[in-house]
N, C-alpha and C positions, 0 to 999 in steps of 0.2 A: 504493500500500500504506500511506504513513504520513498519506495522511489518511483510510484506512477506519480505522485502529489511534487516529486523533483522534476521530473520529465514533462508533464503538466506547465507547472511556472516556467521552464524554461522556452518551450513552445510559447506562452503567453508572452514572454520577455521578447523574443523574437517576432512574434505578430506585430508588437509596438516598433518598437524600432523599425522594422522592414513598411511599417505606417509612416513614420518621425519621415523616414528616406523618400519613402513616394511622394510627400509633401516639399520635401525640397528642392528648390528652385536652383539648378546648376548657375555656376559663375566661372568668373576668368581664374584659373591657379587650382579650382579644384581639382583632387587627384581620385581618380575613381577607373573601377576595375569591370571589365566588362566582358561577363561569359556565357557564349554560346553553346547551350547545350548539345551534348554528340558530338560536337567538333573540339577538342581538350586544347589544339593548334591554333583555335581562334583567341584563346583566352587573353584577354591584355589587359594592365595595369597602365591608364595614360591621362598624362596632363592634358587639359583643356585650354587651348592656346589663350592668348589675350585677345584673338579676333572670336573665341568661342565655341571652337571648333575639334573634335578628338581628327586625329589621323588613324584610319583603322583599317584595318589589310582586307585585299579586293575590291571595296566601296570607296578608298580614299577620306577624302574629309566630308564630315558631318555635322552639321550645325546644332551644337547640345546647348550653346551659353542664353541664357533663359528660358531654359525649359525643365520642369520636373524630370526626376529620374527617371518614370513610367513613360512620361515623354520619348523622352532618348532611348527607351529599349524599344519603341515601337518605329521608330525614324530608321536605327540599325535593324530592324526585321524587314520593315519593309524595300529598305534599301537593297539587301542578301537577298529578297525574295524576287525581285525588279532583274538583278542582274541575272538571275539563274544561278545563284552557286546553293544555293539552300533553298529544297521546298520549301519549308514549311519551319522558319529558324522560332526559336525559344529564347527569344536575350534574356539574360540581367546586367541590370547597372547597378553599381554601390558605390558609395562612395567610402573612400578610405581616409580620404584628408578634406573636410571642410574648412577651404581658405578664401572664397569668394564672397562669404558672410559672416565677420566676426565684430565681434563687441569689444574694443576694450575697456577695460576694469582697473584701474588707479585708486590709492590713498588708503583709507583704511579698512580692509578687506583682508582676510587670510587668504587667499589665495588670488593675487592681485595678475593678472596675465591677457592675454588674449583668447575668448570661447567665442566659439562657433555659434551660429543661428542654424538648428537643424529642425525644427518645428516651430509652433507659436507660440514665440518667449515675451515677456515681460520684464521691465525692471526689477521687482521681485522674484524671478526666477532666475534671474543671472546673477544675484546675490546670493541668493539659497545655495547656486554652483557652486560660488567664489568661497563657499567655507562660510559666511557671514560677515558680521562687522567684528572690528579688533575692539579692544574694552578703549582705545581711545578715540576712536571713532565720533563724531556729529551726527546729527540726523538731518543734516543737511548736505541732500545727494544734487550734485552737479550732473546735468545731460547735456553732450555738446554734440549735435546732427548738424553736420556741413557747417555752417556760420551763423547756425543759430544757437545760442546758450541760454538753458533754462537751470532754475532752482529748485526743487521738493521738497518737500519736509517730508520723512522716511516712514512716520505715521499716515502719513495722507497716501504713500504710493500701498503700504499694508492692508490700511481702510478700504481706500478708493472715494477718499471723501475729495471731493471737490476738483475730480482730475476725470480725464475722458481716458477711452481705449487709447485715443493718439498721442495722448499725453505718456503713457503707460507702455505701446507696447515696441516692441525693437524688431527692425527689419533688416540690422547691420552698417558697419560704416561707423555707428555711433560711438561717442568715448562717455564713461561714465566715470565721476571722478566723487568720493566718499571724503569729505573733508574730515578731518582731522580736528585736532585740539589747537585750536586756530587765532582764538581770541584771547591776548594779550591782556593781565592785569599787571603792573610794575606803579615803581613807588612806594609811599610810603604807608602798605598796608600788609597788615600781618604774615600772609602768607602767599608773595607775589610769583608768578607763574603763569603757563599758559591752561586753559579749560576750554573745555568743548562744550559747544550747543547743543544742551541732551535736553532733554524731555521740558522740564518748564521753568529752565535758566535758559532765557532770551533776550532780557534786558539790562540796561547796563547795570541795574540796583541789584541784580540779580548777581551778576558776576562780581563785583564789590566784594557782594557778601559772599559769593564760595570762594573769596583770598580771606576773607577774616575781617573784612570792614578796614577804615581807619586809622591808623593807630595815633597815638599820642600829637607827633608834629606832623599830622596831615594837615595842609590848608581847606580852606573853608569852600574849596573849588577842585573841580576833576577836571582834565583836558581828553575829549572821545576822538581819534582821529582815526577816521577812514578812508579807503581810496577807491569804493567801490561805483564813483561816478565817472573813475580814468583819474582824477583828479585827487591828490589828496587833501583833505581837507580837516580843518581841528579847530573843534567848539568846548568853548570853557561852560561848565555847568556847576552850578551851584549843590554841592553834597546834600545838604541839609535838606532842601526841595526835592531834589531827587526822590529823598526816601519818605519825606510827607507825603507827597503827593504823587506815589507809583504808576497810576494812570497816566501822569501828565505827558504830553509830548514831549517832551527833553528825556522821558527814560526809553530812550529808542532801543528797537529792535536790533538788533546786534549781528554779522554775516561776519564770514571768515576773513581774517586778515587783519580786524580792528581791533584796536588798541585803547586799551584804558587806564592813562597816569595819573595818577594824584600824585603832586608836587608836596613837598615839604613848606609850612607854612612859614611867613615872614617872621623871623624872628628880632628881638634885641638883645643883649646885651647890658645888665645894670648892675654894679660893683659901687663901691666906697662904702657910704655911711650908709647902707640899706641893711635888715634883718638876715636876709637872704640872697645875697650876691649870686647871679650866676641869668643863663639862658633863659626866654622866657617868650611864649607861641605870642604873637601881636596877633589878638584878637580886631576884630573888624571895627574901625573907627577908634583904636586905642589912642588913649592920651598919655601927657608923660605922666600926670597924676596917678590913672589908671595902672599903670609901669611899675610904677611905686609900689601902689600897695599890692600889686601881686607879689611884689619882692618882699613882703613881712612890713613895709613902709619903713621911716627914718631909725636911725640910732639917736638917743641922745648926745650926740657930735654932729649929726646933722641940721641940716636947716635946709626948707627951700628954699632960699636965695642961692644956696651953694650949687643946685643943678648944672648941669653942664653936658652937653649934647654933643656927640661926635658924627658926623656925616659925611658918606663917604658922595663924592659928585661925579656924575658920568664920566669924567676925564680918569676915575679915581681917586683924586685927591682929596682929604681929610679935612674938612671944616668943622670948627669948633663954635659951637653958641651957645649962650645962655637962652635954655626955652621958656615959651610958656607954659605952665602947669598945665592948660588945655589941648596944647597942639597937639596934632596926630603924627604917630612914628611910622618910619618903613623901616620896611627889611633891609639889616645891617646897621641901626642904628645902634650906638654903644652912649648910655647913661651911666656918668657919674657923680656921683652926690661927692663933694671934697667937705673935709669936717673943717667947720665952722671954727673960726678963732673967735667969739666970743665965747 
């Protein structure tokens, strides 16, 4: 019984296939093998020229290049049957190397190569070939036919939501490219790297947070630069908004390639007669007042009159002033309080 139930499947294996073949449409380069039953001498293994044509003994050339397999055994029979060399011929055609229709497959896939179109393939089924996606993988699959390039979401090609047959299916020629861990987070946040566009990290709030957010001396601003218009282009957005208001248009939708830096925030510099001498984040609209009392405010040896403002000016060089208690500092300015001779 279990080896009528072997011999069974494998006859069924063979009916598909010897299906998958009569379905396929010959091309230039294909290599296929073609034998005439009762005659063992006719048997030939042959390229299909680039005009689409086998070379084949007695009949000469034959025109196979677009035509199904079944096609072409019926062209070579009646071709044998016209000259008189064979009553009554029996061809097959198979093919052994399908190179007239192939798909390639790029980025991140286990089995990244060039497969053949030998039935009705779909982008989902040339992936299911390819081994699958690699764990670093997007779900953002690239389709490039001739000079047009389209984008998928890998859910939608699974589903079938919101895509037609011609959006979905492959007839060859085409290159399919599996992006990668593509989008850039760098800067001043916890844990800076590249991440991929999986499932429902799309935006830039989103990627932020799988580096770990902010840390301590991030500024109050992110810079998103992309090049996906040919152009590159970098928009400063405000952090805080960002994550208020997630819907808002500034937390845009995020494609392969783009980059997300938060810079380290302006800082100053306040030393002498303060509690707490040392580095300190200039918050937005900071005063030297303000400055102050981040640092612990005065020692008694200090005084405000004793303030003293160092700034550095485009050219570089170091200007010294006495501020006002209310002016606003930039990044790189150096406060110091000198102790007071009364």
């Amino acid at each position: 019984m279990f080896k009528f139930m072997k011999a069974f499947f494998v006859l069924l294996i063979l009916f598909f296939t010897s299906a998958a073949s009569a379905e396929y449409t010959l091309g230039t380069g294909d290599f296929v093998r073609v034998i005439v039953y009762g005659d063992a001498e006719l048997t030939r293994d042959l390229r299909i020229s680039e005009s689409g044509v086998l070379s084949f003994p007695l009949i000469g050339e034959v025109k196979v290049g677009g035509a199904t397999t079944l096609q072409a055994e019926e062209r070579i029979a009646t071709l044998l049957k016209k000259g008189g060399f064979i009553a009554n011929p029996q061809v097959s055609v198979s093919v052994l190397e399908f190179l007239s229709k192939t798909v390639s497959l790029l980025g991140g896939v286990n089995k990244p190569g060039r497969y053949s179109i030998i039935r009705p393939t779909d982008i989902a089924d040339i992936l299911a070939e390819a081994g699958g996606l690699t764990v670093e993988a997007s779900e953002i699959v690239t389709v490039i036919r001739g000079s047009v390039r389209k984008q998928y979401n890998l859910n939608e090609i699974i589903e079938r939501n919101n895509l037609n047959d011609n959006d979905l299916r492959l007839y060859g020629g085409e290159a399919i490219y599996i992006n990668t861990r593509d989008v850039t987070v760098s800067g001043q946040v916890q844990r800076p790297g590249k991440y991929g566009i999986q499932g429902g990290n799309q935006r830039i709030s989103d990627f932020v947070a799988l580096a770990g957010g902010p840390i301590e001396n991030a500024g109050e601003v992110l810079l998103f630069t992309t090049e996906r218009s040919g152009t590159q282009v970098t928009e400063e957005i405000n952090i805080d908004e960002l994550f208020r208001n997630p819907s808002s248009t500034v937390n845009k939708q995020l494609a392969p390639n783009d980059v997300v830096y938060v810079p380290k925030a302006p800082q100053v510099y306040v030393y002498g007669e303060v509690q707490r001498p040392g580095m300190y984040k200039i918050d937005k609209n900071m005063t030297v007042m303000q400055a102050i009392a981040k640092s612990g405010g005065l020692t008694i040896r200090g005084t405000q009159r004793s303030v003293k403002l160092h700034r550095k000016t485009e050219s570089n060089q170091i200007v010294k002033t006495s501020p006002n208690l209310t002016d606003f500092l930039k990044d790189e300015d150096v406060l110091y309080i000198e102790e007071s001779l009364l």
